[in-house]
N, C-alpha and C positions, 0 to 999 in steps of 0.2 A: 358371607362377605360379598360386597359389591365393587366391582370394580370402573372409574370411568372407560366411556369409551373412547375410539378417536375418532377425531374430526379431519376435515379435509379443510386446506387453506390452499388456495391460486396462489402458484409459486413458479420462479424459472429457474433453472439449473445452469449457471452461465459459467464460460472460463473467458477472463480479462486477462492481456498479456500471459504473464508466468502464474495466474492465479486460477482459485476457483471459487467461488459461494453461491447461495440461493440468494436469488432476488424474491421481495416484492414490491407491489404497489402498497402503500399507509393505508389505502381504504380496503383492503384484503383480507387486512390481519381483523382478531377479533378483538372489538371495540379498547378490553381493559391492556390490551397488545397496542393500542394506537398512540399510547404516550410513554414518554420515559418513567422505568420506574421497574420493580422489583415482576411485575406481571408481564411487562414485554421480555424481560430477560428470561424469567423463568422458560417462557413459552418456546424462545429461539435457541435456546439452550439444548433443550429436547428435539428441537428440530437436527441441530446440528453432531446432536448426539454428546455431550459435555453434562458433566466433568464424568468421564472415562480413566479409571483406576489403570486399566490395560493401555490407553490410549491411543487406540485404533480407531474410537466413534466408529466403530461395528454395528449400533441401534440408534443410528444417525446418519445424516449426508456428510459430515466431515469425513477427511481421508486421513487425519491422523497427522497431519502436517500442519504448522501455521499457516501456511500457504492455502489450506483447502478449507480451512477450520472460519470460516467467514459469511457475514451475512449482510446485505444492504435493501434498505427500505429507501423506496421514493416516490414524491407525490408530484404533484404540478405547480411550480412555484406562484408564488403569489408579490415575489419582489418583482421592480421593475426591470426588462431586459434582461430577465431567466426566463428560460424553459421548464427547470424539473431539480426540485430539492434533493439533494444525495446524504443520504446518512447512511454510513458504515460502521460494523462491530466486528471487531476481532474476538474472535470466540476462543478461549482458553483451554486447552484439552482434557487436562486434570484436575482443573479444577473450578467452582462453580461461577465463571466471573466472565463478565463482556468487558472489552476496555471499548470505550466509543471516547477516546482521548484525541485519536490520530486519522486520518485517510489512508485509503488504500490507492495507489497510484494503479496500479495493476488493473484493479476491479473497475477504475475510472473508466477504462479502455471498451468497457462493458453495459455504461451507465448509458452512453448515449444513444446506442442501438437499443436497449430495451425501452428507454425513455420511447422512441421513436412508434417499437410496437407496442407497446401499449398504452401508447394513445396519448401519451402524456407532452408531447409536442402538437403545435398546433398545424392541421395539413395543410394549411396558406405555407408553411414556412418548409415543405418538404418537397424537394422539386420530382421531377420524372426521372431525372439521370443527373449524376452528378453526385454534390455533397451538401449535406444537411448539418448544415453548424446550429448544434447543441449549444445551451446557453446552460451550464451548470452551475446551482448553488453549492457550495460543498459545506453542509451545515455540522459536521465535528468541528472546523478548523475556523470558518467564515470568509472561506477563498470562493473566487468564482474560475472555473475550468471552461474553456472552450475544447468541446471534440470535435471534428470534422468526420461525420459518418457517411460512407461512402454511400448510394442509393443509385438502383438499377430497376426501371419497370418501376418506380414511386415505392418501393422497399428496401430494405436495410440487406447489403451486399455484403456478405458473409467470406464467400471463397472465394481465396487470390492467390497470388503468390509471392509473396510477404513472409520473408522468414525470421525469426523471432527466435535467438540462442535460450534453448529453455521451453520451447515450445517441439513437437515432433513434428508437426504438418502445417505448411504454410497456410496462410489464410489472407484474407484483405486487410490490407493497412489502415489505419487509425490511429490521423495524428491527433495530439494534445496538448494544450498550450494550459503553461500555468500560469494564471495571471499574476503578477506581484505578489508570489508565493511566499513571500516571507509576511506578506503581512497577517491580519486576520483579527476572528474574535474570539481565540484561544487563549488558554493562559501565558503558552509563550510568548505572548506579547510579538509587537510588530516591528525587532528589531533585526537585523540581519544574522547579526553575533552578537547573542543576548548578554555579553559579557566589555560588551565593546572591543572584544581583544581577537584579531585575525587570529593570534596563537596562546595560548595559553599553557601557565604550569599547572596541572593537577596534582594536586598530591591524593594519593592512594593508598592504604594501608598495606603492608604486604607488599606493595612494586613501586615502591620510594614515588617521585616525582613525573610525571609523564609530561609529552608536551601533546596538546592537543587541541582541534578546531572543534566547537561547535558553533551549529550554525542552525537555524531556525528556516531557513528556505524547503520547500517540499514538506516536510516533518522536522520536529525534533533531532538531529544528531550530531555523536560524537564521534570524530574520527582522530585518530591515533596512529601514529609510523608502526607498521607491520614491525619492522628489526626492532624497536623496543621493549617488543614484549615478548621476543624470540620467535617472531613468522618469520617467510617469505614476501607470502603473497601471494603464491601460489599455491596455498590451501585447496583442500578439495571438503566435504563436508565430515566424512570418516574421520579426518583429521583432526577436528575441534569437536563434533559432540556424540562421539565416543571416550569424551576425554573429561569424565565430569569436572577434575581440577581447573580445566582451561574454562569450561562454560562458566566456575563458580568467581573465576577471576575475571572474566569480561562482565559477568553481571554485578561484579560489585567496584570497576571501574563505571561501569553505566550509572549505577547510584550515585555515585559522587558526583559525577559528571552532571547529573539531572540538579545534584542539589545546586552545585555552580550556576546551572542556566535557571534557576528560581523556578522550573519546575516542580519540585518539593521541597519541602522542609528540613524531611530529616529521611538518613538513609533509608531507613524502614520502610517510608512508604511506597519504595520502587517496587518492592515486590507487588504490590498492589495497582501497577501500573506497569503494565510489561511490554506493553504497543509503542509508547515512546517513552522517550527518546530512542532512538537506534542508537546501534555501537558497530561502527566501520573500522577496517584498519586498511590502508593502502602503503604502496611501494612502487617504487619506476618500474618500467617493463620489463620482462623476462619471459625466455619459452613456457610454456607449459601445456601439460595433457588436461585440456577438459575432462568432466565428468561423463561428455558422449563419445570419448575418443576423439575428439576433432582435437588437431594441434593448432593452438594458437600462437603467432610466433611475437617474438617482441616488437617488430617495427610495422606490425597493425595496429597498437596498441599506445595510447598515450602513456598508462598507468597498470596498477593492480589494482583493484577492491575487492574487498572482502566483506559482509555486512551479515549483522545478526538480526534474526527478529524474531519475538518471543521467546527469548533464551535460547534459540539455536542456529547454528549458521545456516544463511537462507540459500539453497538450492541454485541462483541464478542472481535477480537483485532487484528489490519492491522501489516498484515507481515513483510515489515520494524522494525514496532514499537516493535515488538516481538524478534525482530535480538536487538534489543538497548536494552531491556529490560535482553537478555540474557546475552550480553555482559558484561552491566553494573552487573550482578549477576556474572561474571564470575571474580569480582574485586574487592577483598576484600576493605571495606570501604565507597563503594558506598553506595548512601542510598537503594539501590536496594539490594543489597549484605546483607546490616543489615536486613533488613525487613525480608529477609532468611533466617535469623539464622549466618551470617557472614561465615568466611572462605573461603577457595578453591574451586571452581566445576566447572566442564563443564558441565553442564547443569542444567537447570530448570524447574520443573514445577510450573507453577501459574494458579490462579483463577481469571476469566474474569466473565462479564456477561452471556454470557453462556453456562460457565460450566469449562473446562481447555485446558492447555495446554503445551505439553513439547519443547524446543527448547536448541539445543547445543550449543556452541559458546565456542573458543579457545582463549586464552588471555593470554600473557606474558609480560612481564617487559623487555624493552632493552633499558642498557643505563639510566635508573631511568624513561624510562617513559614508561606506557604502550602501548600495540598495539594489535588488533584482528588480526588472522590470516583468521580465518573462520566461518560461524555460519550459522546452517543445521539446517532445521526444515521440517516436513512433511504438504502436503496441499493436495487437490483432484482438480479435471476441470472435464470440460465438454461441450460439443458444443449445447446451446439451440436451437439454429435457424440458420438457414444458408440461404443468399439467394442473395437479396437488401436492400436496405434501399433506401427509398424515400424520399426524401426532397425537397420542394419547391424551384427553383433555384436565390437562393439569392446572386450568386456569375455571376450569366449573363453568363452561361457555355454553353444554349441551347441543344439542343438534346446530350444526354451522349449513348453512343455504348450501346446494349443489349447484353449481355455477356451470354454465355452456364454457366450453373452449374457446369456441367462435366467436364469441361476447365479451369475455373478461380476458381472453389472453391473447387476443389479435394484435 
């Protein structure tokens, strides 16, 4: 019996905000890996180590986390006033499937320093000192992201002192502005509240009636009052997904809630889509113990949030879902907005697991309905590894080129 061998692919090993995945550049991957389609999946799959029975991606770079279980491709854009195409997959741990539905706000934070090193901006447009604004496509969704990456000595300045609740070591700051987030060339369509309703009644099988906000800004989500489904607010993660009853009941408050924003058709297909929509729940402020021991007290804090991704409460809180969160607070009447304290703002802080977070977002009324224009929040990156990535050649590619460092991954 024969077995293939593996190949080596130019790859980076990047953490964006509270995240982590493998980047590459599109002309890296091996050719039948260069388009969508059952051979790119297959290929990223194995890189990341998916679908994992145990789910640790132990014979992979995933960590076993949604959080880490991720993978972004990017090329050099070709639309006018971009720098660099972003496509992102969320890699599924158990089982064999990529959702490339949604963005990862996290990873965005990561997109535009790698853009920078390798090569994929142009060096007219990167100064000597200062900041390098990145012109992103974000080709899942059809939004455009501006990053501002910091630059010292004409390279991308990695270490600061930029602290980041959810991260361990500060690093340089990286801001991110989302352009007119709600709009795009997604299926959620380009309306704020895909439902036309600041609030909404869900009805839910099993939990009678809920009231709830979805909103399409940043990502897909739903959010839902913490007290009606018997939180706090002050969840920590042991709380909810050690608790399979609680996980099977926000996922199938998520289904419904997806079929209302015309997301899907019919419950069923949620499971087949796990990246979006989100499922949030928030509450007014209150003390509580982070998950690092830091106490957070209630008058730092505007709000609670609480936010699930991929079926499990997420550790801290994905950048998307933090642009939806702000927006929705930027709108009087949302349940996010009340949980606040009501009224006007551009901006919020709220309490995650752990610890907090502030993010801007612009909102105005035209016409009776509303619209984001923009929504800024800060993140940190940084490049863990740089190299190959080996993978057993599951796609019949045969010998792949050996590539300089100095050449392909400058």
């Amino acid at each position: 019996m024969t077995h293939p061998p593996q190949i080596k692919i130019p790859a980076t090993y990047m953490r964006g905000g509270t995240s982590k995945g493998v980047f590459f550049k599109l002309s890296d991957l091996p050719a039948p890996a260069q388009v969508p389609g059952p051979a790119r999946d297959a290929l990223l799959l194995r890189v990341i180590g998916s679908p994992d029975p145990y789910g640790k991606q132990i014979d992979g770079m995933g960590g076993g986390f949604s959080s880490t279980s991720k993978v972004v491709i990017l090329s050099q854009s070709s639309r006018p006033d971009h720098d660099v195409d972003y496509l992102f997959g969320q890699v599924a741990i158990d089982r064999p499937a990529i959702d490339w539905s949604g963005n990862c706000g996290n990873l965005t934070a990561a997109v535009g320093s790698f853009a920078i090193s390798a090569g994929l901006v142009d060096a007219s447009r990167i100064p000597a000192n200062g900041h390098c604004t990145v012109r992103i496509w974000q080709a899942n969704i059809g939004q455009t992201i501006i990053a501002h990456v910091p630059i010292t000595n004409g390279e991308v300045q990695e270490t600061g002192d930029f602290e980041l609740d959810g991260v361990t070591f500060p690093a340089a700051e990286v801001q991110i502005e989302f352009l007119d987030p709600a709009a795009g060339e997604d299926d959620a369509g380009g309306a704020l509240f895909p439902t036309g309703n600041l609030v909404d009644e869900l009805e839910v099988p099993g939990r009678g009636t809920l009231k709830a906000t979805m909103s399409n800004a940043g990502i897909p989500t739903i959010v839902v009052n913490a007290a009606d489904i018997g939180y706090t607010g002050t969840e920590l993660q042991p709380d909810i997904n050690e608790d399979a009853e609680a996980l099977a009941r926000f996922e199938t408050i998520r289904a419904h809630g997806a079929v209302r924003m015309g997301l899907i058709q019919d419950v069923s297909e949620a499971a087949g889509r796990q990246h979006t929509p989100k499922i949030a729940f928030v509450a007014p402020p209150k003390d509580y113990l982070a998950s690092s021991g830091k106490q957070v007290a209630a008058g730092e804090i505007d709000l609670l949030v609480r936010a699930l991704s991929m079926g499990k409460l997420h550790h801290a809180m994905m950048g998307t879902a933090a642009v939806a969160i702000a927006t929705a607070a930027a709108v009087p009447g949302t349940l996010v907005n009340l949980a606040a304290g009501g009224g006007e703002r551009n901006a919020v802080r709220f309490g995650h697991p752990s610890g907090t977070l502030r993010v801007g977002a612009e909102a105005k009324q035209v016409n009776g309905e509303w619209t984001v224009t923009k929504a800024i929040m800060s993140r940190s990156a940084r490049v863990l590894m740089e190299g190959w990535v080996r993978v057993p050649d599951v796609l019949g590619c045969g010998s792949w080129p050996e590539r300089r460092l100095d050449t392909d991954l400058a």
